[in-house]
C-alpha positions in Angstrom: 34.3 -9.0 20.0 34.5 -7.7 16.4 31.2 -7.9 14.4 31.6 -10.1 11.0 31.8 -7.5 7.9 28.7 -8.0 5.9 30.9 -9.1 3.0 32.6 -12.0 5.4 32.0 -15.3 3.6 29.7 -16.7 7.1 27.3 -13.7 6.5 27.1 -12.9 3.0 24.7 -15.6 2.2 22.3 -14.3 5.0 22.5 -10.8 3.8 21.9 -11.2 0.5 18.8 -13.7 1.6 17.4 -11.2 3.6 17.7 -8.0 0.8 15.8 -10.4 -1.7 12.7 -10.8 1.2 12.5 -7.6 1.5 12.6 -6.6 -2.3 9.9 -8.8 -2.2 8.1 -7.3 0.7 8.3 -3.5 -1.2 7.1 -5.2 -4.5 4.4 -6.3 -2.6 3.7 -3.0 -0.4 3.6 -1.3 -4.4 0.7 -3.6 -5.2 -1.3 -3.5 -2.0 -0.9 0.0 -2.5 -2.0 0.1 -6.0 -4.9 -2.9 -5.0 -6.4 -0.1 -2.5 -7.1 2.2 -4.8 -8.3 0.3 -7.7 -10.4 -1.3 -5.7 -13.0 1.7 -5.6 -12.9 2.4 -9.3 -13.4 -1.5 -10.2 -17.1 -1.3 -7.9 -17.7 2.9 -8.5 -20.9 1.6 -10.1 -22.3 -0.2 -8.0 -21.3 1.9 -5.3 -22.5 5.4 -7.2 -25.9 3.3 -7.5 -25.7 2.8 -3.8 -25.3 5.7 -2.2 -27.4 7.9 -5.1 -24.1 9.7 -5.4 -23.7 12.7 -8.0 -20.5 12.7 -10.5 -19.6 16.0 -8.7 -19.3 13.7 -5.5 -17.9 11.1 -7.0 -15.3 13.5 -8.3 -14.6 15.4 -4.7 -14.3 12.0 -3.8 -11.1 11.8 -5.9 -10.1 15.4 -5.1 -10.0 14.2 -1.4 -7.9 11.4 -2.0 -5.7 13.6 -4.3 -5.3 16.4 -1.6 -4.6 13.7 0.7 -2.2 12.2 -1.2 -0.1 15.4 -1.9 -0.2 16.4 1.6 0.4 13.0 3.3 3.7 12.8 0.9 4.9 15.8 2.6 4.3 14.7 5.7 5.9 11.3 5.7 8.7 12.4 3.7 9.3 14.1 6.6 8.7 11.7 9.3 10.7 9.2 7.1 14.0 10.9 7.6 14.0 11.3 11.2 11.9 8.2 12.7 12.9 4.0 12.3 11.7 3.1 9.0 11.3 -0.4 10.3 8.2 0.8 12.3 6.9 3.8 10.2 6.6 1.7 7.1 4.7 -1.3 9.4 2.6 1.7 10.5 1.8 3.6 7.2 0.9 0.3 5.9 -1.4 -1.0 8.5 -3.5 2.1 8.6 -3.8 2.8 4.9 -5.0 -1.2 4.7 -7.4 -0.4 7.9 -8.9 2.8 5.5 -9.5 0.1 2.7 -10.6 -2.2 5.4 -13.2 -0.1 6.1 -14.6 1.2 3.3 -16.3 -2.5 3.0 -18.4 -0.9 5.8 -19.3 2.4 4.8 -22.9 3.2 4.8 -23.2 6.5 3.5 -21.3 9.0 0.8 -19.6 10.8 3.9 -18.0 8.0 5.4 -17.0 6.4 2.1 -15.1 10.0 1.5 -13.7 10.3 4.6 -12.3 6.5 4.5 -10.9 7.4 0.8 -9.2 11.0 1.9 -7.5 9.2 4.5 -6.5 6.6 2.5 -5.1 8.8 0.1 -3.1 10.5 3.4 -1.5 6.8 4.8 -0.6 5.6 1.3 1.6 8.7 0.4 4.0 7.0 3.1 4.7 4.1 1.0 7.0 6.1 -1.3 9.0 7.8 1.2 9.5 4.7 3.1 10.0 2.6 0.2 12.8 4.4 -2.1 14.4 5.2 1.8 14.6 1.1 1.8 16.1 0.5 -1.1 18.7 3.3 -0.2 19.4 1.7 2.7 20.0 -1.8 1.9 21.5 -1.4 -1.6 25.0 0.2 -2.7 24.4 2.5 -5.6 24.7 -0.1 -8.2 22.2 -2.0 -6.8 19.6 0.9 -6.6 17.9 1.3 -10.0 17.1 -2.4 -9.8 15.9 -2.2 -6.4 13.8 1.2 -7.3 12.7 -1.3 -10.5 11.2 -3.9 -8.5 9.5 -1.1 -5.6 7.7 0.3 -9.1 6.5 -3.0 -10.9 4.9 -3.8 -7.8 2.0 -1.6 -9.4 1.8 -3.4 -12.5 1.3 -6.3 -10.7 -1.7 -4.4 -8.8 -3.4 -3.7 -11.9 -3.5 -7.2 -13.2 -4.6 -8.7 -10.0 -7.0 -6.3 -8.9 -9.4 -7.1 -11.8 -9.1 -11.0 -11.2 -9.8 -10.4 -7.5 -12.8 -8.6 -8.7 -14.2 -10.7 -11.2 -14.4 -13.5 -8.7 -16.0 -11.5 -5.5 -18.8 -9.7 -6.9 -21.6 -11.1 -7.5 -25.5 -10.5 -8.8 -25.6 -9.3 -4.9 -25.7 -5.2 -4.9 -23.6 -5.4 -1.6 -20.9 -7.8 -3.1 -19.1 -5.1 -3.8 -17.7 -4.7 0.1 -16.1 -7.7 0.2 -12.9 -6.7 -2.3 -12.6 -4.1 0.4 -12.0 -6.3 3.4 -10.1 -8.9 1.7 -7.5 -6.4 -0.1 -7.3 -4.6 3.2 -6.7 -7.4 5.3 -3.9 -8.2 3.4 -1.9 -5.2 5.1 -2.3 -6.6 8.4 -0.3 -9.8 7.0 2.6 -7.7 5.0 3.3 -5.7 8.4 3.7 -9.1 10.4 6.4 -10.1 7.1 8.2 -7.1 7.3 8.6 -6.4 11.2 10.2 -10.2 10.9 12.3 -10.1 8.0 13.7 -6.9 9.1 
């Protein structure tokens, strides 16, 4: 039996349904993404007050992540070509969420940086597997919108991050953890969404 063409009036409709979920699943990786690591500079403070940390660890801190970052874009650029993008970006985006996850728990400078370098690692995915999404579900006129909506997803990171902060933390030195888990639990929930939709 001959499989309906995707531009067949009966599946159309469904198509184009299913491309606007999952533009709104990448808009929404972009801000978890974004959420993750503005987290940590919303509560550096409190958590510099903490852990007695030094600016110069504070800012190999960063260099981790940064390292991280560069290397991990490498990495799952590579994987990205040559593995199912349905699973990979589920994957990426569960263990970058687990890193934020649990840096609510950290109880020292050492686990804090190793939680932020591999953050830094598992969120270089979300590019890769991202603007390889939008490739593969939009024809070419369709693609610089599609990119459009993958990038504002940090815009929309920024503004919420702040809000989510101002209404965690509290006079309580340790409030600061709770941002953490919440933001990174969220990754668990946008893997779930995506593995369906797509």
């Amino acid at each position: 039996m001959a499989t309906p063409s995707v531009n067949s009036p009966a599946v159309k409709p469904a198509y184009e349904a299913r491309i606007w979920w999952i533009g709104c699943l990448l808009l929404l990786a972009s801000a978890i993404n974004y959420m993750d690591r503005q987290t940590l500079s919303n509560t550096s403070v409190r958590i510099t007050e903490e852990f007695g940390m030094s600016q110069e660890q504070y800012g190999i801190r960063g260099a981790g992540f940064g390292c991280a970052l560069a290397v991990g874009s490498l990495f799952f650029g590579f994987l990205a070509d040559r593995v199912s993008l349905r699973w990979l970006y589920a994957v990426v985006l569960v263990l970058w969420s687990a890193m934020g996850f649990a840096s609510g728990f950290v109880e020292n400078y050492d686990q804090l940086l190793l939680c932020r370098t591999l953050l830094g690692f598992f969120e270089a995915g979300h590019w890769p597997c991202g603007i390889k999404t939008v490739r593969a579900i939009l024809d070419s006129q369709g693609r610089a919108m599609g990119n459009g909506v993958l990038q504002s997803g940090t815009s929309i990171g920024a503004i919420v991050t702040p809000l989510i902060m101002r209404w965690m933390l509290t006079d309580d030195v340790g409030s600061w953890r709770l941002p953490f888990q919440v933001v990174g639990g969220i990754g668990i929930f946008w893997a779930v969404a995506w593995l369906i939709v797509t």
